[in-house]
N, CA, C and O of each residue as an XYZ file, in Angstrom:
428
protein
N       0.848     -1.181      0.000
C       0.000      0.000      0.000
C       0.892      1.242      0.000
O       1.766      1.365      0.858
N       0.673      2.231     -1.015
C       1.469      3.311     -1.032
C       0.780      4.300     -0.584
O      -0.440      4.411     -0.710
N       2.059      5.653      0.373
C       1.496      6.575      1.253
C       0.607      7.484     -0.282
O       0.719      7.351     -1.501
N      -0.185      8.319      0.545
C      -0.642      8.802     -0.284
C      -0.269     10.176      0.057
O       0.248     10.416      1.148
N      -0.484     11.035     -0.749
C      -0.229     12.243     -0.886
C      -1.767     13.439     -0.149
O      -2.960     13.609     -0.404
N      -0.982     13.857      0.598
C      -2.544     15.105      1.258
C      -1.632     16.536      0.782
O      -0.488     16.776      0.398
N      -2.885     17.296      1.062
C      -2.744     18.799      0.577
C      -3.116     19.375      2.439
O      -3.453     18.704      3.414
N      -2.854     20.914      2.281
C      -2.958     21.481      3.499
C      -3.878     21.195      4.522
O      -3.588     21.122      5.716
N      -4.984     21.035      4.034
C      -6.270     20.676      4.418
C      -6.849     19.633      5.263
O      -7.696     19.659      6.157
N      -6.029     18.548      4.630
C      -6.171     16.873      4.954
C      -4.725     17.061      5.583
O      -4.111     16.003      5.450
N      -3.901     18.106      6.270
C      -2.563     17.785      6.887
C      -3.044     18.501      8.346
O      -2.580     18.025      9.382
N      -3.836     19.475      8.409
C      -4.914     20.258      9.400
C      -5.175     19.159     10.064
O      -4.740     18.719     11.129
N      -6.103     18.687      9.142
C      -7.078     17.718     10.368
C      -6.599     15.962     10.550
O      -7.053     15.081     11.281
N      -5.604     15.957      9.635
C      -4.760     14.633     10.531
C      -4.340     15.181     12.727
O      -4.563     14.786     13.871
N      -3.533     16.462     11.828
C      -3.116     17.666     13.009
C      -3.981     16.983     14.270
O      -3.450     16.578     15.304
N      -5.460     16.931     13.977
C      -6.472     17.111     15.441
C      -6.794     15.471     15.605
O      -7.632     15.008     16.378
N      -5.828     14.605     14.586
C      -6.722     13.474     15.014
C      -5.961     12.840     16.361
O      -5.237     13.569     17.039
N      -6.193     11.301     16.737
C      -5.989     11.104     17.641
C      -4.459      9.937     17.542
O      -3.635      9.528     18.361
N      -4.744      9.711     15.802
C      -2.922      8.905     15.684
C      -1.770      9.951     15.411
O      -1.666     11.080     14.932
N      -0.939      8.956     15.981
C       0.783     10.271     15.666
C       0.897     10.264     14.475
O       0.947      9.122     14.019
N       0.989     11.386     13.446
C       1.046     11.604     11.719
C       2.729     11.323     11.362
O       3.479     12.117     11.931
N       3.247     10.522     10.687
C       4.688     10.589     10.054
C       4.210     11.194      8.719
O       3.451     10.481      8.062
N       4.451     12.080      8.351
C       4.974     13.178      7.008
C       5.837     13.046      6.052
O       6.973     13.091      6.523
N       5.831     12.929      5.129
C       7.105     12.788      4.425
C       7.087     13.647      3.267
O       6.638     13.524      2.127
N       7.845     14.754      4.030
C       7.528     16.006      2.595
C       8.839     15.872      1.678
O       9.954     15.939      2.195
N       8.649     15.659      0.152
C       9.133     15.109     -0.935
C       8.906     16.226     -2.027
O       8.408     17.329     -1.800
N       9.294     15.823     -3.095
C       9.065     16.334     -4.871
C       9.614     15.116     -5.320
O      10.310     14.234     -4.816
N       8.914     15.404     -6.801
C       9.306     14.836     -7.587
C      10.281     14.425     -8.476
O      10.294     13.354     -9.083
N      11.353     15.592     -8.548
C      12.469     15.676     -8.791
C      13.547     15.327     -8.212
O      14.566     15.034     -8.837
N      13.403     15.313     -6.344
C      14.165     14.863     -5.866
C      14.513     13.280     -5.749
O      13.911     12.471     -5.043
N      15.909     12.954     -6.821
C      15.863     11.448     -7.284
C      16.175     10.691     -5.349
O      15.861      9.506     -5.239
N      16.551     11.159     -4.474
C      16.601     10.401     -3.340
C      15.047     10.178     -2.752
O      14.623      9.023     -2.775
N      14.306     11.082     -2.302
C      13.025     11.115     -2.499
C      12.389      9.699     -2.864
O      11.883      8.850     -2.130
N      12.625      9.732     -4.534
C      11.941      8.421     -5.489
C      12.242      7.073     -4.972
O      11.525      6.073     -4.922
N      14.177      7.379     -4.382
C      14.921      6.071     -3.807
C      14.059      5.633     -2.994
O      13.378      4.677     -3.365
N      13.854      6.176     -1.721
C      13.722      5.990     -0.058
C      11.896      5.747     -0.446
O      11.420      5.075      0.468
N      10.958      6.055     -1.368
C       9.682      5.700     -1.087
C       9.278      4.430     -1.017
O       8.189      4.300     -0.458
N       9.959      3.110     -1.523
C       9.392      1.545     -1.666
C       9.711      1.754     -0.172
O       8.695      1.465      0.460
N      10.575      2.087      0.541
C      10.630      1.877      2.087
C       9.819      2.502      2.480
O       9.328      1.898      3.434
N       9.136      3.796      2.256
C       8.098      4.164      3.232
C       6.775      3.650      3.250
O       5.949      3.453      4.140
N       6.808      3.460      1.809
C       5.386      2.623      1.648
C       5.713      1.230      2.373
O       4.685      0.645      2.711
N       6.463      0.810      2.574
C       6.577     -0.048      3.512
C       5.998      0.254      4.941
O       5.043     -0.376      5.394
N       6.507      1.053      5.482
C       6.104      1.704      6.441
C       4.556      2.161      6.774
O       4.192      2.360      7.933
N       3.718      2.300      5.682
C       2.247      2.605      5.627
C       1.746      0.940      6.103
O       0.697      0.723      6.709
N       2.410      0.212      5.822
C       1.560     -1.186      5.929
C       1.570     -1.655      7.291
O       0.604     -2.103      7.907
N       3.128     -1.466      7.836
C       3.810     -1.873      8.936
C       3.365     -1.102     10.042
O       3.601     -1.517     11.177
N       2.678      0.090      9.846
C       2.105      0.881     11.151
C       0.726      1.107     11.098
O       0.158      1.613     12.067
N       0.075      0.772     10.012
C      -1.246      1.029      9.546
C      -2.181      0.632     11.170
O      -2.092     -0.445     11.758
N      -2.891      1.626     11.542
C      -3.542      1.346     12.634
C      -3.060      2.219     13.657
O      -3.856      2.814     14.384
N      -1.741      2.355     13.782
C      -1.080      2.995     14.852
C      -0.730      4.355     14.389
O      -0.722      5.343     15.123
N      -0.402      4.350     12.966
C       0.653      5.656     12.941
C      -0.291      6.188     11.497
O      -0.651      5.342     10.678
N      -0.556      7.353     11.353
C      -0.958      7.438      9.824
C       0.107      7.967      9.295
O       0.661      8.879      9.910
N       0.560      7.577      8.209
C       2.037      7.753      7.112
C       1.454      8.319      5.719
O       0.940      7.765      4.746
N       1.698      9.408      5.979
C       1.505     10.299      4.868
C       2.383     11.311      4.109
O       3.330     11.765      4.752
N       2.188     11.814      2.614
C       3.245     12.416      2.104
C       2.727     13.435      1.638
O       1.599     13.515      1.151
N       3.933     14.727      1.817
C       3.253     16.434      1.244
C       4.052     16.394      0.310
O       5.168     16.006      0.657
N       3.929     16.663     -0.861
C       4.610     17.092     -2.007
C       5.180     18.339     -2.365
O       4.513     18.744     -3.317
N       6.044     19.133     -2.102
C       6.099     20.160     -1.570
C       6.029     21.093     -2.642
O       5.912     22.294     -2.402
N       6.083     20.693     -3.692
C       5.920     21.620     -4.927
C       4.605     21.915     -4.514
O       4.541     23.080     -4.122
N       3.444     21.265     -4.442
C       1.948     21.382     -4.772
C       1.792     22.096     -3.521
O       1.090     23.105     -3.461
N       2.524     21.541     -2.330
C       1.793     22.583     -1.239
C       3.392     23.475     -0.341
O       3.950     23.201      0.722
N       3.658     24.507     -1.324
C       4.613     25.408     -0.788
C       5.056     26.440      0.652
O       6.022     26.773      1.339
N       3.721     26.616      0.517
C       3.219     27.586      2.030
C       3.134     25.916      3.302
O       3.104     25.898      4.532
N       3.128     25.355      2.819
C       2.252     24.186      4.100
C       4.210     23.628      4.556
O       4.570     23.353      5.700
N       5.199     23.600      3.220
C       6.447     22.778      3.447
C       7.655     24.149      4.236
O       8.588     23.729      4.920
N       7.484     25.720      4.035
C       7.519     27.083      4.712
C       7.171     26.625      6.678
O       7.687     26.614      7.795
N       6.059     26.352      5.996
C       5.395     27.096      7.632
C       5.870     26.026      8.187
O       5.652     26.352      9.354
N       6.430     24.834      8.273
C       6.855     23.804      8.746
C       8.325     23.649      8.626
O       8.996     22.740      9.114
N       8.656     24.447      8.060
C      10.297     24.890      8.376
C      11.203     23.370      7.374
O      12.120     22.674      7.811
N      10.553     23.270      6.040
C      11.312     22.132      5.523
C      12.208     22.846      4.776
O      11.833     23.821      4.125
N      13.839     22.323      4.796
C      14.982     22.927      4.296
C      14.979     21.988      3.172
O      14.507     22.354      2.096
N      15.587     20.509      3.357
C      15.933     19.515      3.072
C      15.090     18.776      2.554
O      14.078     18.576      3.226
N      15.191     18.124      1.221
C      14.238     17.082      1.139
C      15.347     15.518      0.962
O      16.549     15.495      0.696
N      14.476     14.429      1.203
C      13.222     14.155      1.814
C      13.577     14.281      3.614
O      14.476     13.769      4.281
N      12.504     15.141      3.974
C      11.989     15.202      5.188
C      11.164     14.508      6.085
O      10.018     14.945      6.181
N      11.495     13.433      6.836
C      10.260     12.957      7.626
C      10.091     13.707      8.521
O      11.165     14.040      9.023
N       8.709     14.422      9.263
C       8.170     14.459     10.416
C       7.517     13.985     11.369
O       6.314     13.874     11.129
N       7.890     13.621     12.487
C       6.493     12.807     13.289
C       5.880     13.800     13.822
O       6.532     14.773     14.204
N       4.070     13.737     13.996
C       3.840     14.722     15.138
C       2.684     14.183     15.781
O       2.248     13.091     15.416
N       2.079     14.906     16.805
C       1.231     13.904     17.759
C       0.726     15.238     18.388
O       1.380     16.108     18.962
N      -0.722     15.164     18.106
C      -1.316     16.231     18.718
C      -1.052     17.472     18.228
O      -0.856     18.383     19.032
N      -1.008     17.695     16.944
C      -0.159     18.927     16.155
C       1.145     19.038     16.487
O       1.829     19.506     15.576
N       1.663     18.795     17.379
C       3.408     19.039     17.818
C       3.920     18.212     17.071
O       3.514     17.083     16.795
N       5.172     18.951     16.589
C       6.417     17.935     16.139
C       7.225     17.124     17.020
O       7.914     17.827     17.760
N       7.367     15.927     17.184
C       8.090     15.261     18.199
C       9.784     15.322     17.419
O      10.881     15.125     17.941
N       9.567     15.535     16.563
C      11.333     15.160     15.989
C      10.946     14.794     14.332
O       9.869     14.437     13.855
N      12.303     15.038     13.652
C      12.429     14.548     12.158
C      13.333     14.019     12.265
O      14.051     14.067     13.263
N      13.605     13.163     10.940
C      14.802     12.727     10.133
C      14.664     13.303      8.475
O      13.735     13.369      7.671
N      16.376     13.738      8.452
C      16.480     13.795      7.019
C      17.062     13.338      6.133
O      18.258     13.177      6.373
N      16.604     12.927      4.791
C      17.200     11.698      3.657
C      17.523     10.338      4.712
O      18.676      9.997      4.974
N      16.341      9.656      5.243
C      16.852      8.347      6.260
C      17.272      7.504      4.822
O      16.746      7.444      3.711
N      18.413      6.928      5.388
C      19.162      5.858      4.559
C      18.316      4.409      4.817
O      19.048      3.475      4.488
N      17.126      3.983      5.258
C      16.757      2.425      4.596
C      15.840      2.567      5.861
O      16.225      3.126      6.888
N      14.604      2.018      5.703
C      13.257      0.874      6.476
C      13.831      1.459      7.600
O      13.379      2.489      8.101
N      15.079      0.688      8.149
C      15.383      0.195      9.557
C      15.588      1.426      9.530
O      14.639      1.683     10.271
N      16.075      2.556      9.280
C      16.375      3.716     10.312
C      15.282      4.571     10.308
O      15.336      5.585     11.004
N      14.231      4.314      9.594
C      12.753      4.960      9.716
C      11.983      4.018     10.501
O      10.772      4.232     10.455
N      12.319      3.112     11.152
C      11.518      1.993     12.057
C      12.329      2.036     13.302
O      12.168      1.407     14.347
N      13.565      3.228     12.855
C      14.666      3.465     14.691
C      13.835      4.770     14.908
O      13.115      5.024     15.873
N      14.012      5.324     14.123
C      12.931      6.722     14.557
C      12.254      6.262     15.385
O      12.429      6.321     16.602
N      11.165      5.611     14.640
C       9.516      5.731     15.386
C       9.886      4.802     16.832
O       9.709      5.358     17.917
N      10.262      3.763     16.802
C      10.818      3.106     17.910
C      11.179      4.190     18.853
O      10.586      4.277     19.928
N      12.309      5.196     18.450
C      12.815      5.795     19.167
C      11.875      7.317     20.068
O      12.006      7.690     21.234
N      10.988      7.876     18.985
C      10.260      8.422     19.242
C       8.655      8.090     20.100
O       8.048      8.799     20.903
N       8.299      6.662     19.512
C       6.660      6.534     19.883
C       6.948      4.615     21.050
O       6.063      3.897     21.516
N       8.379      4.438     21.116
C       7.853      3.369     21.586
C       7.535      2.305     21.061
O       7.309      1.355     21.812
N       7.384      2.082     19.217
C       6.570      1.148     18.138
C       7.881      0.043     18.039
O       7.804     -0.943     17.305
């Protein structure tokens, strides 16, 4: 199952829900980006229930990848309750996006 892509809107009201959101703000151009996604979509399957794993595209939503202070792509964010608990940037493979969340949520 591949993450899917939300716009500002659907990134709001993940914001108020009650699972911790992982983010993964990307483009299309960025060829590391393209690398690292068979692993995240990995990651949509492997937390499905616990974590919602979702991706901002940052071309399409510019103001949303700004106000969130993304320098670097690819960017993961976790957040929980609108707060950011922590990122990683360009994670090198699965396992160090499964040390994160471990490291962050306990999973």
């Amino acid at each position: 199952m591949a993450a899917v892509n939300i716009d500002k809107i659907r990134f709001e009201e993940l914001m108020k829900g009650e699972l911790p959101v992982l983010v993964d703000f990307w483009a299309p151009w960025c060829g590391y980006c393209r690398r690292i996604g068979p692993a995240y979509d990995k990651v949509v399957e492997q937390y499905a229930g616990r974590v919602e794993v979702v991706k901002v595209n940052v071309d399409e939503e510019p103001d949303l990848a700004a106000q969130q202070k993304i320098e670097v792509l690819p960017t993961l964010v976790l957040y929980r309750g609108g707060e950011a608990l922590g990122s990683i940037v360009a994670p090198g493979s699965k396992a160090a996006i499964d040390a994160f969340l471990q490291e962050k949520l306990g999973l």
